[in-house]
Each structure stands twice: as structure tokens, then as C-alpha cells.
matplotlib code that plots the C-alpha trace (Angstrom):
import matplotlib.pyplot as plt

x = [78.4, 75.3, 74.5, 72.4, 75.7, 78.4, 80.8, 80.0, 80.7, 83.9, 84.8, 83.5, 85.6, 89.1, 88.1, 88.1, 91.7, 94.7, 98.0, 100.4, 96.6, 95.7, 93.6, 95.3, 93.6, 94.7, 96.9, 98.5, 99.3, 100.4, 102.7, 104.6, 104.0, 105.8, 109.1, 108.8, 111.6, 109.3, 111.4, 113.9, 111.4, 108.8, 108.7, 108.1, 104.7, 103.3, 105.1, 103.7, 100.0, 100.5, 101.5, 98.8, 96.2, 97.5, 97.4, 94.4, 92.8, 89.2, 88.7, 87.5, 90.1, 93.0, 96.1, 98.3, 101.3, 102.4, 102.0, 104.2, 107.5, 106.7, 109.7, 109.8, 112.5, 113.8, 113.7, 116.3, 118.6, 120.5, 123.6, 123.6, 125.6, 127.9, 125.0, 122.8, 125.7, 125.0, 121.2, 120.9, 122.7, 124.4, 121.8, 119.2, 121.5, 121.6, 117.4, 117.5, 119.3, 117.2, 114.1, 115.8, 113.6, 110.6, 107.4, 107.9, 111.2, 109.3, 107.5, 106.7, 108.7, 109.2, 112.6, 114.3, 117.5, 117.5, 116.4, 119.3, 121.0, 120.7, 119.7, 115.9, 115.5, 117.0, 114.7, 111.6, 112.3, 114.4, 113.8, 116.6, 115.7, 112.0, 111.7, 109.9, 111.5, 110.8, 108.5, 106.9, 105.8, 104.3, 100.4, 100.6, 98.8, 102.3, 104.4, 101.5, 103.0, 106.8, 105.6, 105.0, 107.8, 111.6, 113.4, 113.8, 113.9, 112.9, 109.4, 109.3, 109.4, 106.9, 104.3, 104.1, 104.0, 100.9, 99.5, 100.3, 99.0, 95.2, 95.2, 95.6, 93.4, 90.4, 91.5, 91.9, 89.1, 89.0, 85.6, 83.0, 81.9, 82.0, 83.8, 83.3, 85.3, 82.1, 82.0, 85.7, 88.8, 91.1, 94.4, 93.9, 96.2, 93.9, 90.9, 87.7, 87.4, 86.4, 83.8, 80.9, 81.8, 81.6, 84.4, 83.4, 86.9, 90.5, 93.7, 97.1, 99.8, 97.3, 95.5, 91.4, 90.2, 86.6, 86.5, 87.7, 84.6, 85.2, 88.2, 89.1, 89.7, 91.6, 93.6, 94.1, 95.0, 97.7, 99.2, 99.6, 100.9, 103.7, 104.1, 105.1, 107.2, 109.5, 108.6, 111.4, 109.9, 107.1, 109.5, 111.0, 109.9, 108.7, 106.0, 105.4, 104.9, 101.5, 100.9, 101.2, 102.2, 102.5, 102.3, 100.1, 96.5, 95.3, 97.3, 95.1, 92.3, 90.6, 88.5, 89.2, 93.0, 95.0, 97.0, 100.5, 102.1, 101.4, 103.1, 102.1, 98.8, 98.2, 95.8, 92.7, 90.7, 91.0, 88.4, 88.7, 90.0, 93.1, 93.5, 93.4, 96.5, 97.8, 98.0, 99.8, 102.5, 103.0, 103.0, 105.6, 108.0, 108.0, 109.0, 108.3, 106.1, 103.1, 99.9, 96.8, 93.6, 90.4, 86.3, 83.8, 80.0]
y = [118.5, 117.9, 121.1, 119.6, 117.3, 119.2, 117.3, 113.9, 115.4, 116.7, 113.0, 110.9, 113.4, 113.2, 109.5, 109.5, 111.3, 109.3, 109.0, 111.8, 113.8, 109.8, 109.9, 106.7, 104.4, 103.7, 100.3, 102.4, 105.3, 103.6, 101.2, 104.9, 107.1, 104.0, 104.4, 108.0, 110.3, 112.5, 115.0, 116.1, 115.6, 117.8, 121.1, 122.7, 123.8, 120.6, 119.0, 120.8, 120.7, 116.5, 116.8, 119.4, 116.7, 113.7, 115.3, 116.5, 113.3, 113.4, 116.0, 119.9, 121.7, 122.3, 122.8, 126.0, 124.6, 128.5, 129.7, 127.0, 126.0, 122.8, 121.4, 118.3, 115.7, 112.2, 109.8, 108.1, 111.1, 112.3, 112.7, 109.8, 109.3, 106.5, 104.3, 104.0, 101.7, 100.1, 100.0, 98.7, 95.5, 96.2, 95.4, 97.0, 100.3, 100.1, 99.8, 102.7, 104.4, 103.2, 104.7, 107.7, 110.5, 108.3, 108.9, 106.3, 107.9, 111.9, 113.2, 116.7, 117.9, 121.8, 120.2, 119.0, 121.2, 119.4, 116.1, 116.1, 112.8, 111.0, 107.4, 106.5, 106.1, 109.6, 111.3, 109.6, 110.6, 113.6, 116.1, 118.3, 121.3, 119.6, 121.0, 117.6, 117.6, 114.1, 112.5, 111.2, 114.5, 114.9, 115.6, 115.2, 112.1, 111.9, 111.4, 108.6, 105.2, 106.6, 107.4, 103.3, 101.8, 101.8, 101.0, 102.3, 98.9, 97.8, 96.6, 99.5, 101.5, 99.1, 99.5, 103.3, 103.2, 101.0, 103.6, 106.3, 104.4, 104.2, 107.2, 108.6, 106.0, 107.7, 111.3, 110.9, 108.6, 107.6, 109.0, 105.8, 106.4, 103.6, 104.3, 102.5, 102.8, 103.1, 107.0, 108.0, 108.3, 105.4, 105.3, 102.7, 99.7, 99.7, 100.2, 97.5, 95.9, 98.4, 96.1, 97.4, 101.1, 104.4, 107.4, 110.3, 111.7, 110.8, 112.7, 111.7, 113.8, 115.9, 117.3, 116.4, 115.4, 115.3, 114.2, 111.1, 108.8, 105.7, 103.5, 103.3, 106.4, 106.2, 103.7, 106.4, 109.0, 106.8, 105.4, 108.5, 110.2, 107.8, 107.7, 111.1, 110.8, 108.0, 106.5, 104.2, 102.3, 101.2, 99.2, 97.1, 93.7, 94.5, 96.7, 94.8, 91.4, 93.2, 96.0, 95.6, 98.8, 99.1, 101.5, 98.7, 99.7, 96.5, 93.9, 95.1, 93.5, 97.1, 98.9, 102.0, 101.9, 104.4, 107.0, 107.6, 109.4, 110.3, 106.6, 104.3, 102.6, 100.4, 98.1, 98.7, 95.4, 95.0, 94.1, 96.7, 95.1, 93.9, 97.8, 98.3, 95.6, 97.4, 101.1, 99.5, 97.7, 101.2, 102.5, 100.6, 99.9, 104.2, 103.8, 107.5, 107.4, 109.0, 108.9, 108.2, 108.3, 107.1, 108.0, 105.4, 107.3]
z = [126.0, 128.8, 129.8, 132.4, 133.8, 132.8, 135.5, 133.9, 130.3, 131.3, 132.7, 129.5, 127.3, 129.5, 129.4, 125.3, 125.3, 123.2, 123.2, 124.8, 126.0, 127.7, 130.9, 132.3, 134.6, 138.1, 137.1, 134.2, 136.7, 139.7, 137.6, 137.0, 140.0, 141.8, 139.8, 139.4, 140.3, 141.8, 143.4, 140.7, 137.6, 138.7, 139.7, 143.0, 142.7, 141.2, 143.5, 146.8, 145.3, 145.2, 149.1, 150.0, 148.3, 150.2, 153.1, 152.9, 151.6, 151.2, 154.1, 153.7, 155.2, 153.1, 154.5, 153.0, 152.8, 151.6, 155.2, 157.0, 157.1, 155.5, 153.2, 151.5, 153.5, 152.2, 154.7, 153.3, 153.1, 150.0, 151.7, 154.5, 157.3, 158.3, 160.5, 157.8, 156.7, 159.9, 159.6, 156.4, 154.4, 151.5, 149.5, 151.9, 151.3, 147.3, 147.3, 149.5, 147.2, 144.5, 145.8, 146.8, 145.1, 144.5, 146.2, 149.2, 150.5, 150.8, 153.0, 154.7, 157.1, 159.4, 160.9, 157.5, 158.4, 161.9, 160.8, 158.2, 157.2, 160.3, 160.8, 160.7, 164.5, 165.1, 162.4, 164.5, 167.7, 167.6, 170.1, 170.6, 173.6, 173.5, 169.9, 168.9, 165.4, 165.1, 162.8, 166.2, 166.6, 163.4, 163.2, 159.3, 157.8, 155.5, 158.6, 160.5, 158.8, 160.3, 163.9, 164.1, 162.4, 164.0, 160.6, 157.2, 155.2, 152.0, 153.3, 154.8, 151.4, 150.0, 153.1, 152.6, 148.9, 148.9, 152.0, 150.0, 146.4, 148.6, 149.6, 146.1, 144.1, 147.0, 146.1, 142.5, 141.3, 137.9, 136.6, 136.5, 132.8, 130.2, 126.8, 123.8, 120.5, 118.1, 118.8, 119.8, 118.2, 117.9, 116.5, 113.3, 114.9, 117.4, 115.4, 114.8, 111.6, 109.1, 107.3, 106.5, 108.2, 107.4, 108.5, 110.4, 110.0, 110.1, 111.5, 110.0, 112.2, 114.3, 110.7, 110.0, 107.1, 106.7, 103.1, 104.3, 104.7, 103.8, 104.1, 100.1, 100.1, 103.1, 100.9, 98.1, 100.7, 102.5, 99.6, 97.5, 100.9, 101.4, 97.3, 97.3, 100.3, 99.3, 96.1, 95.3, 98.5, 97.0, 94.3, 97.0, 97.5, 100.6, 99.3, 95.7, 97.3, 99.2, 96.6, 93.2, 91.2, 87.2, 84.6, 82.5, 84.1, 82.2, 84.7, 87.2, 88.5, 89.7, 87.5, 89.7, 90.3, 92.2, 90.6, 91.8, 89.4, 85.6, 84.9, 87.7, 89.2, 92.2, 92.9, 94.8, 94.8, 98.7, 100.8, 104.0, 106.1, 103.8, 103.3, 106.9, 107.1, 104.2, 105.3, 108.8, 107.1, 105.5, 108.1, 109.7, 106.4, 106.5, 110.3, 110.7, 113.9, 111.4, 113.9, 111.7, 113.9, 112.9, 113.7, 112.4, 111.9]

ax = plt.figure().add_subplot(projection="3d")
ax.plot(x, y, z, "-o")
ax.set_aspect("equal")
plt.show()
């Protein structure tokens, strides 16, 4: 941690995040926030504080979305009426559909009771005892691409998205720090090539071990793991073509071989980065979804 740049530490180590905990970059996160069934999956709250930030953008004043009437309305509706059946082609209609809860088709309304299920061209202009419902009306940024369209087509859906996508790629910036796998933790299929390294640490299912320094005794570690786990593995072919195992230490080229059991030995004569390739196959033959992380010193 900087203690003189405290914001820039807190970005490099959100940045050095794995797996499930991954910081993703803006191609990873748009590729889902496109597709992503925004307004049943997530819950009211989070949902509002993703509105209040587009809406606000990059500006000061924050709008307090707790005060107003403010409700989130599909623009395709849930429940539509009969014209959209005369708005739209069939296929039109079934991408509509489609895109129903996805970030595209929401926006913010104070009229959603009014605005309803009706066709598009209503829900723009609606303004029933000059009660400017419509989304005409509308002073929210959310509601600016609908004020200047007259349809609710596929491109349509697409043209907002990639308004809405800029808008939160400016709000949202991935932090502009440079990460290299020397100093982080990496999960060992992605790892470099061990030769000549050293281990800081490794984590096999979310537990460190710091005796760990090196990647024969990785080896050890792995294979006795698995050993104990499911030994009559180890006797398949699978295994035995890649690993040879015997009770006669004296067919083995190692001076130093692993001990499995009280009976049986394994070779250990691998360079590192044959272990490495090793301790994945293992890992996949177990097919038990083991994470085994890696820190090289």
C-alpha cells in the first residue's frame, strides 16, 4: 500500500483480483451487461444506484432518486398491447421480447402507471390533461435518445445500448495501471514457465501455503494430495503412461522419489515445467474444479 497514493493502490490491487473477486475490463463487462437481465437479477437498490449514476454521468449534482416518483419503466412493455403487433414484424416483436429486461429496453420514468403498455409513439408523446407523461417531456439524460426516435425497433435497442455502453465506459473507467504476472497471483494454467523460479506462496482451494517455495515440492504436495484423495486413479493408464508409480524405488531414475504410501514411490526426475504439465493433467483427470494459485518471488 502507497500511503502517499492511496487511490492508485486501491486500483492496482482491484486490478490483481482472480477469478469470481475479477475486476473485468470494459470488453469483458460490456459483452455481459449487454445480455444481462438487469431488471429481475438484481435488486432494487443496486438497481436504482446504476440509474442514479447514468444519469448523473460525469456531472456534480446527484439526483436523489429517493425523493421522486422515479420508477423504472420498460419501453417495450411487459404486458403489451395489441399495436405493438402492428408496430413491429414478427420477428421485430420476438427481439423485443428478447431484450425485454435488458438494459436497452429501461429507463426512468414518474408516469410508468400512465405510460403502461401502450405503443412507442404514445409513451413519447403522451400528454393526457397537459400532464406531459411522455418521454418528450422528459428532462432525464435516460429518456434523451427516446425524445428523437418515433419507433421502438431493433436498431433502435441497439442505438441506445451503445449510448448507454459510452456513457458508462466515462463513468466507470477502468483504473489506467499496468499489471504484470511476475508479482501477482495467477491461477497455474495460466501461469509462466516455472524454469528457473522461485514460489512466494501457493493457494490450492482458497488455503496458503508458505512452505511451498519451489515447484518440486509443489509436485510432492499435489501428487500426494490427489494420492490420498483417490488412489486407485493413479493406477490407470491415464495416470501411469505420464507418472510412473512402483513399490521398487530402484526402477526409478530419481534419487529423491516421492512417497505415497508406506508401499509406493513416484518419480520425480521432471524438469519444471514437465511438473507444471503434470500437476494440470491432475488436475483435470480429478475433474473436481480444485483452484491452485500460484506467486513466483
Amino acid at each position: 500500500m502507497d500511503k502517499n497514493n492511496y487511490v492508485k493502490s486501491l486500483e492496482e490491487y482491484l486490478c490483481k483480483l482472480e477469478f469470481s473477486l475479477k475486476f473485468p475490463k470494459d470488453e469483458e463487462f460490456i459483452s455481459k451487461f449487454k445480455e444481462k437481465n438487469i431488471y429481475e437479477s438484481i435488486a432494487q437498490k443496486k438497481k436504482m444506484y446504476l440509474f442514479n449514476k447514468l444519469e448523473q454521468g460525469l456531472g456534480k449534482e446527484v439526483v436523489d432518486f429517493n425523493k421522486t416518483d422515479l420508477t423504472i419503466e420498460h419501453i417495450f412493455p411487459q404486458n403489451p398491447d395489441g399495436a405493438w403487433e402492428e408496430d413491429l414484424t414478427e420477428e421485430e416483436y420476438s427481439i423485443a421480447e428478447k431484450n425485454l429486461h435488458k438494459i436497452a429496453n429501461l429507463t426512468l420514468s414518474a408516469n410508468n402507471g400512465a405510460l403502461g403498455n401502450k405503443r412507442f409513439i404514445e409513451k413519447k408523446n403522451m400528454n393526457i390533461d397537459n400532464g406531459q407523461q411522455g418521454y418528450i417531456y422528459s428532462s432525464l439524460w435516460l429518456n434523451e435518445y427516446l425524445k428523437q426516435i418515433e419507433e421502438w425497433k431493433p436498431k433502435n435497442i441497439k442505438e441506445r445500448f451503445e449510448k448507454i455502453k459510452e456513457r458508462f465506459l466515462k463513468v466507470w473507467k477502468y483504473p489506467n495501471v499496468i499489471i504484470t504476472n511476475g508479482n501477482v497471483e495467477v491461477d497455474i494454467f495460466e501461469a509462466d514457465d516455472p524454469t528457473g523460479k522461485k514460489l512466494e506462496y501457493i493457494k490450492f482451494n482458497g488455503e496458503e501455503y508458505n512452505d511451498i517455495t519451489d515447484v518440486s515440492k509443489l509436485f510432492s504436495f499435489i501428487l500426494k494430495y490427489y494420492y490420498s484423495e483417490k488412489e486407485e486413479l493413479f493406477f490407470t493408464d491415464e495416470i501411469q503412461k505420464v507418472i510412473k508409480i512402483t513399490t521398487n524405488k530402484k526402477e526409478l531414475v530419481s534419487d529423491y522419489p516421492i512417497q505415497l504410501s508406506d508401499i509406493y514411490y513416484a518419480e520425480n526426475t521432471y524438469s519444471s515445467d514437465k511438473k507444471f504439465d503434470l500437476i494440470k493433467k491432475l488436475i483435470d483427470i480429478f475433474d473436481r474444479e480444485d483452484e491452485l494459485l500460484i506467486k513466483y518471488k
